[in-house]
N, C-alpha and C positions, 0 to 999 in steps of 0.2 A: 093468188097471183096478182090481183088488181092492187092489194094492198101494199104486195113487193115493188108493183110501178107505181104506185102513187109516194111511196118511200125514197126512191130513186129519183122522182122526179122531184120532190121537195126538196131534197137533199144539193140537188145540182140546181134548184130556184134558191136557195140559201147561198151555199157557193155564190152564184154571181151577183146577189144582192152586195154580198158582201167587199165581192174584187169590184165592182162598181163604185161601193161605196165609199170604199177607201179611196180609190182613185178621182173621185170629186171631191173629199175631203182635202184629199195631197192638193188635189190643184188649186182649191179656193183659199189652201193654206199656207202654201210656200209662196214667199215672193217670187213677183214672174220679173225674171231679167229684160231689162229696157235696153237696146242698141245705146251705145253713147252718143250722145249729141254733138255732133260736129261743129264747133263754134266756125263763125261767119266773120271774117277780116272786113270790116267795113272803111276802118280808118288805119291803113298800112304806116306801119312808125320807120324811121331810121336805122334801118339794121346795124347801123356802124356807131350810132348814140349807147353813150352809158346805160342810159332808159331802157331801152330796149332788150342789150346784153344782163341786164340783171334781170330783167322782167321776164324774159325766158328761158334765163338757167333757173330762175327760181318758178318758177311754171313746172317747170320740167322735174326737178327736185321733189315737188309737193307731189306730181303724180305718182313719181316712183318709189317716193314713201308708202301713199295708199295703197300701191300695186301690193305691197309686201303686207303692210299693219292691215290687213283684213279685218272686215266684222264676220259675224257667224251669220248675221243675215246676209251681208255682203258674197259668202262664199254660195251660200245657197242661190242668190242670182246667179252667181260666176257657173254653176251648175246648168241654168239654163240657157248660156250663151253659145255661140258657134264658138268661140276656140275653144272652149270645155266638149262641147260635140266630135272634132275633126282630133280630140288627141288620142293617141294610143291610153290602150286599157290602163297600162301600169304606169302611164303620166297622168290622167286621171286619177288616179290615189293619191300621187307624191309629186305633184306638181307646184302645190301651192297649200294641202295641206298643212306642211311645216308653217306656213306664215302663220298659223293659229295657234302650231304647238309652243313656237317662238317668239312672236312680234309683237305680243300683247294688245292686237289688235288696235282699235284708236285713241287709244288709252296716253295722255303725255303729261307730262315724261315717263318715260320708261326706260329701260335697255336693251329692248330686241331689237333689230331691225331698224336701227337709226345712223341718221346722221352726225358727224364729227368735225371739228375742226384739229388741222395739224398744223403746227407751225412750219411757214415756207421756209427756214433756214433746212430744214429736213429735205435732201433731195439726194444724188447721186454722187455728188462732188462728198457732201457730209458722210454718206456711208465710206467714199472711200479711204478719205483723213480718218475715220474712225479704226477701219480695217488696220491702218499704221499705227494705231496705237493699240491696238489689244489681240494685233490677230501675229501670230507667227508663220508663216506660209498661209496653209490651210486649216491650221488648228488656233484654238483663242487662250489665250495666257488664261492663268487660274483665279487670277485676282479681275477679272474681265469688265466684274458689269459694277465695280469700283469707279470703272473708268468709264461708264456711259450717264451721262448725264442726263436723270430722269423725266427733269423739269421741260425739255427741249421734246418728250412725247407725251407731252400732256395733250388729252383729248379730250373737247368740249363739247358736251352735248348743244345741238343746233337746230332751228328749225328756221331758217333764212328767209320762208316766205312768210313766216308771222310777223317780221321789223324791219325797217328801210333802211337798215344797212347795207353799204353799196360792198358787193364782192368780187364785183369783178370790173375794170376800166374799162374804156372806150380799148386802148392795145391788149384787152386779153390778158390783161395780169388779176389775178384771182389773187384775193387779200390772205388767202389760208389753204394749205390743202386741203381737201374735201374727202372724207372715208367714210365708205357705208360698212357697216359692219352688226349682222344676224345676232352676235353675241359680243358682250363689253369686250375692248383690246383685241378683238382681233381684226381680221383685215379682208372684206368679203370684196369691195368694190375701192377702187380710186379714181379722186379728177383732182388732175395737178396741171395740166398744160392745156388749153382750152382755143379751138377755131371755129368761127364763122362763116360759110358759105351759101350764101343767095343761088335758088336752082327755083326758076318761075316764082310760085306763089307760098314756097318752102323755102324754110334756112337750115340746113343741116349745120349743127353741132357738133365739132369733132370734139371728142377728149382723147390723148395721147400720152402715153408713160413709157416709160424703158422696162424693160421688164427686170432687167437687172434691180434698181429703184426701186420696185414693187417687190421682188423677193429679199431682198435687203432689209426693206420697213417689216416685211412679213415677220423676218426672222428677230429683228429686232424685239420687235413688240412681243415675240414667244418667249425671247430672254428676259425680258423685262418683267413680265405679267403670267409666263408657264412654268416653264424649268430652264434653269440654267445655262441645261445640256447644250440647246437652242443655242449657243452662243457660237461651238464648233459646227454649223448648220451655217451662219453665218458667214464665219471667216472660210467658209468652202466657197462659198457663193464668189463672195469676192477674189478670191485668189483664182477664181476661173474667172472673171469680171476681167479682172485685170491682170492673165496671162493670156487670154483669147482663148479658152479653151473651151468657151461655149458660144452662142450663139445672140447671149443678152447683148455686149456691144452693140448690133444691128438690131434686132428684136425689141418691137413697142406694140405692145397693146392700144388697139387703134378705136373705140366704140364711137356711136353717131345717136345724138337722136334730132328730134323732128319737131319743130314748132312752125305756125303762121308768121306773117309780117306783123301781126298784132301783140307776137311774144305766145300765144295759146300753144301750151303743150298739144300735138297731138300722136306722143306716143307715150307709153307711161314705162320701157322698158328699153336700155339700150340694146342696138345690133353691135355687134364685136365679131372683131377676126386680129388673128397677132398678121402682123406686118414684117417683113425682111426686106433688107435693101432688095434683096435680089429677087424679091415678087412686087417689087415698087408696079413694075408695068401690069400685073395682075392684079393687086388694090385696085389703081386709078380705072383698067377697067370694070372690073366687077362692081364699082361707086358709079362709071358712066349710062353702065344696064340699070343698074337699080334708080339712079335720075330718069330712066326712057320710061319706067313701068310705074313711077310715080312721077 
């Protein structure tokens, strides 16, 4: 009998040597996630200078690179953080894992998860002159992508906060369209039309697109770069564009993000909501709450 409890009890001092052990190993061996350091505006710049505007679309740019090109150490702090805490179970697994499967982490150049340059001739007026030339109603002639000139979707691989190239003006004209995109030619994010507004000790950032514009490049660059097929994907789009038969007309994709008067990123991820004229009075409020609670 004494031999059976002395068995028993060795057995469950082993046991917790062990889940002990491991668990002082895990902790003196995983990086421990650090809150992010909130940078301190000490010397407030011009929000309305060149300087400025570039200094914190490209701030902002750098962050939301990072946010995606993950390291494996990186994600193991990401592990330890409160928003990794407060997510559901199965946003926990597929939240940001893909950034690792995909984004080749901080590795450059690469083709995950990067930055683009498009030419500004590309925009909504160009899809539609194009829809006249290769679309029949709502289907695209056979000879289609004869007729789309390649050179004009050439995309540049970018990193804008490594060289002082100015890309955007004191009036918000942006030298290029800007495309984030998970994998080469396609189309995950855009910033084509770009506003500045001062709310206290914050400037929110608008980017704004048509969505019409945005499913147009989409379909475009599928014709170009996928299958052809893509091409009647297109001339649908447009021939609801421009019979009003959907809601792209009025409809833009509205995202914000948030830096200091110093230009300091401090969001590494824009908020988005699609916009209709007819929820105009809804945007400006739900932007007038979220200025009260920041």
């Amino acid at each position: 009998m004494k031999k059976i409890k002395f068995t028993i009890f060795t057995t469950i001092f082993v046991v917790l040597v062990i889940f002990i052990g491991y668990h002082i190993f895990d902790y003196y061996t995983t990086p421990k996630y650090e809150e992010p350091i909130v940078p301190v505006c000490e010397n407030p710049m011009d929000i309305n200078s060149t300087e400025f505007k570039n200094l914190a679309l490209k701030n902002f740019l750098k962050a939301y690179h990072k946010r995606f090109n993950i390291t494996l150490e990186d994600y193991k702090k990401w592990q330890k953080s409160k928003e990794y805490y407060y997510l559901p179970e199965d946003e926990k697994i597929n939240n940001r894992i893909h950034s690792l499967d995909f984004c080749g982490g901080n590795r450059k150049p690469d083709n995950g998860c990067e930055f683009y340059s498009l030419n500004k001739k590309i925009n909504l007026d160009y899809f539609i002159d194009l829809s006249n030339k290769i679309c029949v109603e709502d289907r695209a002639i056979d000879n289609a992508i004869n007729a789309i000139n390649k050179d004009d979707f050439e995309m540049k691989l970018i990193y804008p906060w490594d060289d002082n190239d100015t890309i955007i003006s004191s009036d918000n004209k942006l030298a290029y369209n800007i495309v984030f995109s998970i994998s080469p030619k396609e189309l995950d994010d855009l910033i084509s039309e770009i506003e500045f507004e001062e709310k206290d000790d914050k400037v929110f950032i608008y980017s704004k697109y048509n969505l019409g514009f945005w499913r147009g490049l989409r379909y475009a660059l599928l014709t170009l770069y996928e299958k052809q097929s893509y091409r009647h994907r297109f001339c649908k789009q447009m021939f609801e564009y421009k019979n009003g038969d959907d809601m792209t007309d009025k409809e833009y994709m509205i995202e914000y993000f948030i830096v200091d008067k110093c230009g300091n990123a401090l969001t590494d991820i824009p908020s988005h909501a699609v916009w209709r004229e007819e929820y105009k009075s809804y945007w400006e409020k739900s932007i007038e709450e979220f200025h009260k609670k920041n």
